[in-house]
N, C-alpha and C positions, 0 to 999 in steps of 0.2 A: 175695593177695586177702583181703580182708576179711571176717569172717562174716558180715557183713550181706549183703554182696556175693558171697557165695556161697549163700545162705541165699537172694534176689533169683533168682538164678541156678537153683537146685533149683527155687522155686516156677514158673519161665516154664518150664523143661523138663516139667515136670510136666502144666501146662494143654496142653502143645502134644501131651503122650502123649493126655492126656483126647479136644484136638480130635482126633487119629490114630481115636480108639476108636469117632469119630459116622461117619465114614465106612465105605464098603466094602475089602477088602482090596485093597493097592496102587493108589489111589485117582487117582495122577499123572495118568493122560492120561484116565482117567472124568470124574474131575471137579475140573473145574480151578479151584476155589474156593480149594483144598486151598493151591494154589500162596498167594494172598494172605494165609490165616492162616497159614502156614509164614513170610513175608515180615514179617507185623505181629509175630508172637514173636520173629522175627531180631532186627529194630528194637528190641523191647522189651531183648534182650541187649546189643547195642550199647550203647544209654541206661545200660545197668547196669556199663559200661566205667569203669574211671579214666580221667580227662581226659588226653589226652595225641592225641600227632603220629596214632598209630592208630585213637585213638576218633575224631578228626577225619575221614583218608580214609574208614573205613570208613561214615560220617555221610554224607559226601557219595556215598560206592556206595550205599548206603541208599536215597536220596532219588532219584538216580539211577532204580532198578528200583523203585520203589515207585509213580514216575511212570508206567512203561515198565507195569505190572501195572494199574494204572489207564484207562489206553488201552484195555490189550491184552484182558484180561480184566471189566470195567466194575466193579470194586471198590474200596472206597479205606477203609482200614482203619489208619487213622494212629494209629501206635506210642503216642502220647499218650494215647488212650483206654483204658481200664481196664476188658478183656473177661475173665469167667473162663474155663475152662478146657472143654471140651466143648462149644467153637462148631460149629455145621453151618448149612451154606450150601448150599440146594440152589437150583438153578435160576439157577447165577450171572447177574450181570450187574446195572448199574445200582444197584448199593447203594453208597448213602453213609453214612459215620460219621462224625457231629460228634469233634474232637479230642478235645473233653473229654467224650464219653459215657461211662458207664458200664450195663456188661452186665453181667450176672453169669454163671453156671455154666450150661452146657448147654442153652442157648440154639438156639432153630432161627430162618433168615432164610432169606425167600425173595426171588425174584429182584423187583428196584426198589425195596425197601424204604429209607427215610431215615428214619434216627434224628438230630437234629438243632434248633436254635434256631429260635424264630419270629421275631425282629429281632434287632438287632444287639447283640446280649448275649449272653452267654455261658451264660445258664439252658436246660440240656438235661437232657434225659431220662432218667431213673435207672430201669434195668430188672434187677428182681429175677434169680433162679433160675428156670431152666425154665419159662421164656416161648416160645410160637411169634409170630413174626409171618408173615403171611401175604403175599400177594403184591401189590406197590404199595402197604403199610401207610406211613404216616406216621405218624410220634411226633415231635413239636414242642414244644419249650419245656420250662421246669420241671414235667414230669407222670412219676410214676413206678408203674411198672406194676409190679403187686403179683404172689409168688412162683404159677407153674402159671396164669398167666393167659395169653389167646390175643385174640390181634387178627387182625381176618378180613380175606381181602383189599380192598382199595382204601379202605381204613379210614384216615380223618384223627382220628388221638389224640392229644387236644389239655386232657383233663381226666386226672387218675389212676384205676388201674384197680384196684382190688383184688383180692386173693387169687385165685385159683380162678373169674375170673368170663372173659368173653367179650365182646369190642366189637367192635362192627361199624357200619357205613355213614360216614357224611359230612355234618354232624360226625359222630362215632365216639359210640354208646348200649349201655349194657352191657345186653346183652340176657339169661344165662341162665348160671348155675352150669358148670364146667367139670367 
């Protein structure tokens, strides 16, 4: 294995101790979020495979269960997007993640949130460090919400949020320092 590809390898073990740490002890059958980012860092490991006959089957198991966890649990958290490390998911269900989103570090998502494009382009949401979204938040298009910022529930954000601040309603208005 390569050092890059080992070095790839430490950094997804890593994030996936970080998401371990947002939860409660032994978190399996509490809360079953757990299971999908356990699923999205697998995929991230696969991706980090040399190509070959294994990377393949294990591509198609992948996709397989990633279906099956989508159904079962209403998450979809595709290996493609670029989440750091200390994700928590409380109140699973009905979250979506555009492929290409990026989340950053210790992040909280609550249950029906979409991070994702307003039309059919690929301009999505770039969401700092230690953001909450709250619950039915929408984040749509090229808007990037800035680090310790918080989106309130049923909030359509659809502008960028800065630093430290708070949006709320529909469209989403920053309304107060966090």
């Amino acid at each position: 294995m390569s050092n890059s590809r080992k070095k790839k390898r430490q950094e997804i073990i890593q994030a996936w101790h970080e998401d371990l740490s947002k939860y409660p002890h032994r978190p399996w059958l509490k809360e079953v979020s757990i299971i999908a980012i356990a699923w999205y860092r697998y995929g991230q490991l696969v991706d980090n495979m040399p190509e070959g006959l294994l990377k393949k089957i294990k591509l198609k198991i992948y996709w397989l269960i990633f279906h099956l966890i989508e159904i079962a649990i209403g998450v979809s958290l595709p290996k493609s997007a670029e989440i750091g490390g200390g994700l928590r998911i409380h109140h699973f269900g009905n979250i979506f993640i555009h492929k290409n989103a990026k989340i950053g570090k210790n992040c909280v998502l609550r249950q029906g949130v979409t991070i994702g494009n307003r039309h059919n382009d690929d301009l999505v949401p770039e969401i700092s460090d230690s953001v909450e979204l709250g619950a039915y938040a929408q984040i749509l298009g090229n808007v990037k919400l800035g680090k310790n910022s918080k989106v309130g529930a049923m909030t359509v954000v659809l502008q960028d949020v800065p630093s430290g601040k708070t949006i709320c309603g529909n469209p989403g208005r920053i309304i107060n320092k966090v």
